[in-house]
C-alpha positions as CSV (number, residue, x, y, z in Angstrom):
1,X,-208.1,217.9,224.1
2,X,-211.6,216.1,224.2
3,X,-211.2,212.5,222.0
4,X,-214.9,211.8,220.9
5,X,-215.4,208.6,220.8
6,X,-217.5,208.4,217.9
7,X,-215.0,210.2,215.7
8,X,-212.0,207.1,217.1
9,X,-214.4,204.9,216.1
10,X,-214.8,206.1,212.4
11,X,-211.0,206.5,212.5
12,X,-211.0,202.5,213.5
13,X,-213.4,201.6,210.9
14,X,-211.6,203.7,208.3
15,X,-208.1,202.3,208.9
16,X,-209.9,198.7,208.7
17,X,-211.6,199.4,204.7
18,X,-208.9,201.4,203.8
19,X,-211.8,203.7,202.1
20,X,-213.9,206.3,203.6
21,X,-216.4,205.1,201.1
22,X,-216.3,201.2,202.2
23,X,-215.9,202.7,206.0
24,X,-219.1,205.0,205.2
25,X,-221.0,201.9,203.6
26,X,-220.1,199.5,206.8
27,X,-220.8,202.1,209.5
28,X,-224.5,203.0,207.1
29,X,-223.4,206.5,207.3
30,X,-223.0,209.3,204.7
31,X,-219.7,209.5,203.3
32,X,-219.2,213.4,204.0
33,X,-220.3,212.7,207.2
34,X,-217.2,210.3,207.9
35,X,-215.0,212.0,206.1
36,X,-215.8,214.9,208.5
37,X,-215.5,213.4,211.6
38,X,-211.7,212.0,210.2
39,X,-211.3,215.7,209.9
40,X,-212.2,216.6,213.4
41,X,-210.1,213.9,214.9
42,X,-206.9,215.2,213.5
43,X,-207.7,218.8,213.9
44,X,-208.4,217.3,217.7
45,X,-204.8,215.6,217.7
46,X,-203.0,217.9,215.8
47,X,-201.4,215.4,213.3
48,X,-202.6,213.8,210.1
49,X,-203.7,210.3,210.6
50,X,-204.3,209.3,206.6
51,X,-202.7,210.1,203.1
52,X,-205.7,210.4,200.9
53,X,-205.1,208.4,197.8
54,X,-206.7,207.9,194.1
55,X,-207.4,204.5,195.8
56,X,-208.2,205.3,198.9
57,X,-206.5,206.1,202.3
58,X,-203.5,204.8,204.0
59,X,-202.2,204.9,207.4
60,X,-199.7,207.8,208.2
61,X,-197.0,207.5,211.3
62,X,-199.7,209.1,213.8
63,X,-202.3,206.9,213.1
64,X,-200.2,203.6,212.8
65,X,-199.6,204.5,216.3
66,X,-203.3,205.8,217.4
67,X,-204.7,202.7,215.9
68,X,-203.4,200.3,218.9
69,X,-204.6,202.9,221.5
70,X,-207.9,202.5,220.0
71,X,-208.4,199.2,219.8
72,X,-207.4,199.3,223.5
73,X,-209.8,202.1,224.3
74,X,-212.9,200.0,222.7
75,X,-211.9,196.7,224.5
76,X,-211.3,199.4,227.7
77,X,-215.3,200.5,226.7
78,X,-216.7,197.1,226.2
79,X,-215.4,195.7,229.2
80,X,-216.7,198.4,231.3
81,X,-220.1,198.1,229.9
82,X,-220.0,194.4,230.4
83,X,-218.9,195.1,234.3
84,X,-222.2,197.1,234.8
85,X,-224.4,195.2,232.6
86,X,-223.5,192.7,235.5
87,X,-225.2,195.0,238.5
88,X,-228.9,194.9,238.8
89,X,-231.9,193.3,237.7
90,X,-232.3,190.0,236.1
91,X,-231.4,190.2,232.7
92,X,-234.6,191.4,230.9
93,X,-235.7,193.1,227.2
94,X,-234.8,192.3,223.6
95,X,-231.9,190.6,222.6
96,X,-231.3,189.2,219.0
97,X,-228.9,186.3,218.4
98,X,-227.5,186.2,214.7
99,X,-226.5,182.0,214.3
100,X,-224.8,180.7,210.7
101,X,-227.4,178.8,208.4
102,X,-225.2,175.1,209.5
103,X,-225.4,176.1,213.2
104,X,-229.5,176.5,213.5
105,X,-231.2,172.8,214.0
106,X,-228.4,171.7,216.1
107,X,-228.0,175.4,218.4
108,X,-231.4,176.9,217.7
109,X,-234.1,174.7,219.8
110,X,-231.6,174.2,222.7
111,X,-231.2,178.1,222.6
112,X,-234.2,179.3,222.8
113,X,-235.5,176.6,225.7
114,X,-232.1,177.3,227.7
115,X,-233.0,181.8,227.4
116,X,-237.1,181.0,228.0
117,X,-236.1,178.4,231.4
118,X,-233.0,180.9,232.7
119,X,-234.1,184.1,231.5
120,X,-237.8,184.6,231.1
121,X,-237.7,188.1,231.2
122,X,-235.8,188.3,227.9
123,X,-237.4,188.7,224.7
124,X,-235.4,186.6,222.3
125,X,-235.2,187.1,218.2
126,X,-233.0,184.4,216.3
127,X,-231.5,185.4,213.2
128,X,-230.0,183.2,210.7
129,X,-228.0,183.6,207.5
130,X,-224.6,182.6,206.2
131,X,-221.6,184.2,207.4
132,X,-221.3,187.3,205.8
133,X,-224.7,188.0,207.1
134,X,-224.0,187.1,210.8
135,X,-220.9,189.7,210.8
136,X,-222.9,192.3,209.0
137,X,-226.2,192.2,211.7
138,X,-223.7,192.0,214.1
139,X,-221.4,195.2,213.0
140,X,-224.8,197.3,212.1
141,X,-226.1,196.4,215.5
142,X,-229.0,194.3,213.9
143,X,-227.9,191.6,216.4
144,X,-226.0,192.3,219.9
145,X,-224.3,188.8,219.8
146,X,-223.8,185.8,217.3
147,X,-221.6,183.0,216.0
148,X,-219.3,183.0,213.4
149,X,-216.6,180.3,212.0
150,X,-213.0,181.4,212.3
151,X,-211.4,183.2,209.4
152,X,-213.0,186.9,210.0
153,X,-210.2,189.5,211.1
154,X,-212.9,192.7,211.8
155,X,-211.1,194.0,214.9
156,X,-214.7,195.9,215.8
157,X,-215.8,192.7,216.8
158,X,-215.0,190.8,220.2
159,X,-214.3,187.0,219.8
160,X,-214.1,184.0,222.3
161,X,-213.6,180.6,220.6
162,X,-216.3,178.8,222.2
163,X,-215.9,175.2,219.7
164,X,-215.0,173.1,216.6
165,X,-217.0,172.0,214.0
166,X,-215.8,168.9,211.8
167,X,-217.4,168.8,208.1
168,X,-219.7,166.1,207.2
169,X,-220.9,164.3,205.0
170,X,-224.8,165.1,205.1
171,X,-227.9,163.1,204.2
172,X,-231.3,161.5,204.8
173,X,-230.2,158.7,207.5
174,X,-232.7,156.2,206.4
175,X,-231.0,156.1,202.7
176,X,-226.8,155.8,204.2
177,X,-228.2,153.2,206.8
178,X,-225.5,152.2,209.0
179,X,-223.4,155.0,209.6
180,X,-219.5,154.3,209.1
181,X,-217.3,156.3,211.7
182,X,-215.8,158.5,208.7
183,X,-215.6,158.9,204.9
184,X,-213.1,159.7,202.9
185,X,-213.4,162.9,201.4
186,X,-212.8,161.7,197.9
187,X,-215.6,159.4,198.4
188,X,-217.9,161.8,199.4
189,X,-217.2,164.1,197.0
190,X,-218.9,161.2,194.0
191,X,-222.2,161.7,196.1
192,X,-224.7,164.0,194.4
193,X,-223.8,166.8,196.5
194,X,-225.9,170.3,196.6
195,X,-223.7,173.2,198.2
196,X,-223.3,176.5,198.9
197,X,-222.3,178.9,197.0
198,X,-218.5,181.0,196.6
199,X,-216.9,182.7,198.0
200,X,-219.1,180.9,201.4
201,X,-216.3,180.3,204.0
202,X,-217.2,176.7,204.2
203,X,-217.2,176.3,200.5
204,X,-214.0,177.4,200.6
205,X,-212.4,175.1,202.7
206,X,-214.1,172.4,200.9
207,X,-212.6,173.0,197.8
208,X,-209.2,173.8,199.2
209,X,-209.5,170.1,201.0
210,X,-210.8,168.5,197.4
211,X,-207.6,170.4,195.4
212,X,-205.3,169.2,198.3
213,X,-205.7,165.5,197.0
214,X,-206.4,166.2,193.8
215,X,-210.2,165.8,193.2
216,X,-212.4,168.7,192.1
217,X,-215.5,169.9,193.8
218,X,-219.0,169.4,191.1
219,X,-221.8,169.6,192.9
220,X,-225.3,168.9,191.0
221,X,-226.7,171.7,192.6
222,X,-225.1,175.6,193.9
223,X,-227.9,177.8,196.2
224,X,-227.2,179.6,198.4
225,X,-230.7,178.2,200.4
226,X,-229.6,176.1,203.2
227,X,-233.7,175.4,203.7
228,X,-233.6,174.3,199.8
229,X,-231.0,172.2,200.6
230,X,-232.4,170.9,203.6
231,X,-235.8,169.9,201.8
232,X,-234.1,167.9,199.0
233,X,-232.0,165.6,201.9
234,X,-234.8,164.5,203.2
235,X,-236.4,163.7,199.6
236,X,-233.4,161.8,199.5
237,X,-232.2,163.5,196.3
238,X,-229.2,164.9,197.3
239,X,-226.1,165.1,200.1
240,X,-224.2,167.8,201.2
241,X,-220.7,168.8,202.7
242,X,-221.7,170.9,206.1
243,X,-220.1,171.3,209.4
244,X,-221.1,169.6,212.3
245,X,-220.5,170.5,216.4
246,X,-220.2,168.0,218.8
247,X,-219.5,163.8,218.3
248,X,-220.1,162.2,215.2
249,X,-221.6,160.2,213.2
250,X,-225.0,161.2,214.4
251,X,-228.2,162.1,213.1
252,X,-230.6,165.2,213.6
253,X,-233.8,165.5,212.2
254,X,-233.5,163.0,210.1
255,X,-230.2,164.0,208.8
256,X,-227.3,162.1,209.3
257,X,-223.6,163.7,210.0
258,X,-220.8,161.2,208.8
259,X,-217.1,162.9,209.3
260,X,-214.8,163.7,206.4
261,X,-211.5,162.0,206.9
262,X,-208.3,162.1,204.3
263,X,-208.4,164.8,205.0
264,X,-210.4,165.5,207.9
265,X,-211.4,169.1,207.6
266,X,-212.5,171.5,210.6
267,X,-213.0,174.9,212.1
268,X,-213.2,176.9,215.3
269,X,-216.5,178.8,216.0
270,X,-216.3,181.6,218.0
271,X,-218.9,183.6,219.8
272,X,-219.0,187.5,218.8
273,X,-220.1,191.0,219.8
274,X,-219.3,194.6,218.5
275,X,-216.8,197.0,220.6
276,X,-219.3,199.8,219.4
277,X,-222.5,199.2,221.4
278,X,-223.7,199.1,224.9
279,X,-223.2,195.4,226.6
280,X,-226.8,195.1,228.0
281,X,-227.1,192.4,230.5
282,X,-229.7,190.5,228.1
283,X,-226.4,190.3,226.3
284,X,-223.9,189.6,229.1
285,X,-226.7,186.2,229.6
286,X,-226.6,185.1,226.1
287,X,-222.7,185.1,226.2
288,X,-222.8,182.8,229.4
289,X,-225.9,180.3,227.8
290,X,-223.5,180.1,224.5
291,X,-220.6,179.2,226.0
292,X,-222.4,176.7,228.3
293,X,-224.2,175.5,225.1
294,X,-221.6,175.1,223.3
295,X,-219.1,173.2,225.6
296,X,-221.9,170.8,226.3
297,X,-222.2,170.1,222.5
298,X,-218.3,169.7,222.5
């Protein structure tokens, strides 16, 4: 018996949605097309894998059991890929980095001068969106490697916790002055506050900090433009809540970072790539200048 690969993978996907439709809308394929290669697999193994329901599919004995085999298999794939990716040339061609909107002015300049200084030979896109985007670019193989906030549970997608971010207070530093050491949360939260917009992960914990002592979250502004946002701090018309890596209070760009406290509210950020492409060694370098990055920042 010959397992295709691409069929396990569908099978992975599949078992992830629950839906050959949401599988066939994640993978960007047609959903005959998946729905065939689920067929091939078990006429391959000689069991059935999924009970078809009004609702969707669910998991049958056999593939409760094939699914840990392969998850092992991918992580088996990757970490082949990665081994050779590390023989040869300098690392060299297109690579594209997908970075969360609150990550870019702190990561993105130090980025892009750490690939041009260590790796000249790369050609190096930056994408940037909120989190939902990062996981998608990375999972459609938009991007080969990104950063996302803990929270995501796609098993397609390789994680190494790489940092913490502490939310902050946010605004133009020439209007908060001095900078106290922290504020309390309830205090920022009477600040004319632009946010993001639900479900945003980071939104999310906000209000989940703001209902744990009682206070609501009413911003004067929801968007879903970080730049808008962005734009008004510095007109000094409005603060936001956004997460911060590295010591703080500090300022960037004119932007000071003062942490929450009572409660003080953080996250992990991990670094990410997707079991179901080729590690290039363009890749295997951006992996080693995040990490680096990153730890210096912590």
């Amino acid at each position: 018996m010959a397992l295709n690969l691409d069929h396990l993978h569908a099978f992975l996907v599949v078992s992830e949605e629950g839906s050959i439709n949401r599988a066939a809308a994640r993978l960007l394929r047609a959903q005959t097309a998946i729905g065939r290669q689920i067929r091939l697999l078990e006429e391959a193994m000689g069991v059935v894998l999924f009970e078809r329901t009004a609702s969707g599919v669910t998991l049958m004995q056999a593939g409760g059991e094939l699914i840990e085999f392969a998850r092992r298999i991918f992580q088996n794939v990757a970490d082949a890929e990665a081994a050779m990716a590390r023989v040869g040339a300098d690392p060299s061609g297109d690579l594209v980095v997908a970075v969360p909107n609150a990550l870019v002015e702190q990561l993105g300049p130090v980025l892009f001068a750490a690939i041009r200084d260590q790796y000249p030979l790369i050609r190096l896109t930056v994408l940037e969106g909120d989190s939902h985007s990062v996981q998608q670019w990375i999972n459609d193989g938009t991007a080969q490697i990104g950063l996302l906030p803990e929270g995501q549970n796609d098993t397609s997608l390789q994680t190494v916790e790489c940092g913490r971010q502490i939310l902050c207070l946010c605004g133009a530093a020439e209007a908060l002055g001095t900078l106290p050491e922290t504020i309390a949360l309830k205090q920022a939260l009477a600040y004319p506050l632009a946010l993001t917009l639900r479900p945003n992960r980071m939104r999310q914990m906000i209000d989940h900090a703001a209902a744990s002592i009682g206070s609501e979250v009413r911003p004067v502004l929801n968007t879903n433009s970080a730049h808008l946002i962005t734009m008004l701090m510095h007109q000094n018309k409005v603060y936001s809540i956004r997460p911060y890596l590295g010591a703080a209070p500090a300022v960037i760009n004119g932007i000071a970072y003062i942490p929450l406290a009572s409660p003080q509210v953080s996250r992990s950020i991990n670094i990410v790539w997707s079991t179901a492409y080729p590690v290039t060694r363009a890749t295997e370098a951006a992996r080693a200048v995040l990490c680096e990055l990153m730890a210096k920042m912590t």
